[in-house]
C-alpha positions in Angstrom: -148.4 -74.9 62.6 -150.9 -75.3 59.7 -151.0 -71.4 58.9 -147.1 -71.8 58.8 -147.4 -74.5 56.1 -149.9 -72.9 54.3 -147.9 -69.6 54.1 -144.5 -72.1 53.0 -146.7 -74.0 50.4 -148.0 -70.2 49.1 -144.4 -69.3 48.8 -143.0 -71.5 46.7 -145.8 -71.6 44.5 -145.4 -68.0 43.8 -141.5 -68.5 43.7 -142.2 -71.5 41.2 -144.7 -69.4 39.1 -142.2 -66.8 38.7 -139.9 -68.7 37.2 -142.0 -70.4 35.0 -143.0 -66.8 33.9 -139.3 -65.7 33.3 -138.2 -69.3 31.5 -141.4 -68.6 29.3 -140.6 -64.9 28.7 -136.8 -65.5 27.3 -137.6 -68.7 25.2 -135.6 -68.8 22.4 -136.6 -69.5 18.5 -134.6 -71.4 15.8 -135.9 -71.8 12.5 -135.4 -75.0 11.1 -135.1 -75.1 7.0 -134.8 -78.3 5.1 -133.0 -78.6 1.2 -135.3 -79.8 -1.3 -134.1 -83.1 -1.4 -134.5 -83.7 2.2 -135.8 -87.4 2.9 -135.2 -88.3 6.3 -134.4 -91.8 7.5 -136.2 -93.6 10.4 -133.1 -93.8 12.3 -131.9 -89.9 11.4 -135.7 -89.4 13.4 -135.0 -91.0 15.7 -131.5 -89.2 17.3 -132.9 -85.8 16.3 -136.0 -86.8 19.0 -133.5 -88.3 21.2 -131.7 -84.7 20.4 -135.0 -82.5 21.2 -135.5 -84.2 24.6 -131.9 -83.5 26.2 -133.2 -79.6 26.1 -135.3 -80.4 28.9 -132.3 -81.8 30.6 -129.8 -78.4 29.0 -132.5 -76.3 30.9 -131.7 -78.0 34.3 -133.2 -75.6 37.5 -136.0 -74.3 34.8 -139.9 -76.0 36.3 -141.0 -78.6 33.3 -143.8 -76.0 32.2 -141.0 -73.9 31.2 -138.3 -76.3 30.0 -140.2 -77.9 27.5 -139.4 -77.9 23.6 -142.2 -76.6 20.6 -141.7 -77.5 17.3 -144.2 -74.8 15.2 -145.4 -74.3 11.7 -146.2 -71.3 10.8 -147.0 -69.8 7.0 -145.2 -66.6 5.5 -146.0 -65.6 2.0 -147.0 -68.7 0.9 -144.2 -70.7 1.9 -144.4 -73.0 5.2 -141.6 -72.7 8.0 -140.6 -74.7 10.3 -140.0 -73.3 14.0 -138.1 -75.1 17.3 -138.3 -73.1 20.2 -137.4 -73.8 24.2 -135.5 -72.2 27.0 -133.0 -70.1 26.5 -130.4 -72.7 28.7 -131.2 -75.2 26.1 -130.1 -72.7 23.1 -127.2 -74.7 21.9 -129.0 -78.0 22.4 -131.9 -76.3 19.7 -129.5 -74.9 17.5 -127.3 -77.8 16.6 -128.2 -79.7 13.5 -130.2 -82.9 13.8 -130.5 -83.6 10.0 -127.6 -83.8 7.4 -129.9 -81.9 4.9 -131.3 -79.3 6.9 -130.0 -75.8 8.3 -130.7 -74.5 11.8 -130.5 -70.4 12.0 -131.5 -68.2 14.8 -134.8 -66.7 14.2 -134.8 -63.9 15.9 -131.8 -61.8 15.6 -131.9 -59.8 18.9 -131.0 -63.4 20.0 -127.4 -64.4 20.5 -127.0 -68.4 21.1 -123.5 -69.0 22.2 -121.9 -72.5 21.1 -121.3 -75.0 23.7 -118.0 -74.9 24.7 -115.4 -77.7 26.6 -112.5 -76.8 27.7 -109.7 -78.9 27.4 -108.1 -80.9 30.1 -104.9 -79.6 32.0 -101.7 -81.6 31.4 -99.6 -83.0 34.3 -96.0 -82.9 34.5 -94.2 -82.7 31.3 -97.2 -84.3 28.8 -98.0 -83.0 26.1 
């Protein structure tokens, strides 16, 4: 009986680490670029947090090593850039806009992230 729940236990770690690896391996980037006159309020911080910790939640099914959300600096000639990055269930979640006064774009371009989409409800009988 033990072997048997050692061999389980072995199982789903592997399974588990696998898609840790995956979710890792097809992250997806957004570069986040603010306008000169960008001077965020404490409120305004506040929902784009609240707006960074729903991608854990977009990425439902992905293990939390995987689902999580990196915001990352990074220097290019001189100029500093800003970086989001997180699963690639969670791309509509990164790329919508938090602040008024800054731009979201894809940063990598091999990258395609699709909007989120509702559809709308069916009408009964003769509404309209």
């Amino acid at each position: 009986m033990v072997v048997v729940a050692g061999a389980f236990a072995a199982r789903v770690t592997v399974q588990r680490a696998r898609r840790v690896t995956k979710a890792l391996a097809e992250r997806v980037t957004v570069e986040v670029v603010p306008t000169s006159t960008f001077d965020p309020g404490e409120g305004e911080v506040g929902r784009w947090a609240r707006q960074v910790g729903r991608v854990r939640y977009a990425s439902a099914g992905t293990p939390a090593r995987g689902a999580a959300a990196r915001l990352r600096y990074s220097v290019v000639d001189g100029a500093m850039r800003c970086y989001l990055e997180g699963p690639a269930e969670a791309a509509a979640v990164l790329a919508m806009p938090g602040f008024a006064e800054v731009e979201v774009r894809a940063a990598r371009a091999e990258r395609s992230i699709q909007p989120v989409r509702f559809d709308l409800p069916t009408q009964h009988g003769g509404e309209q």
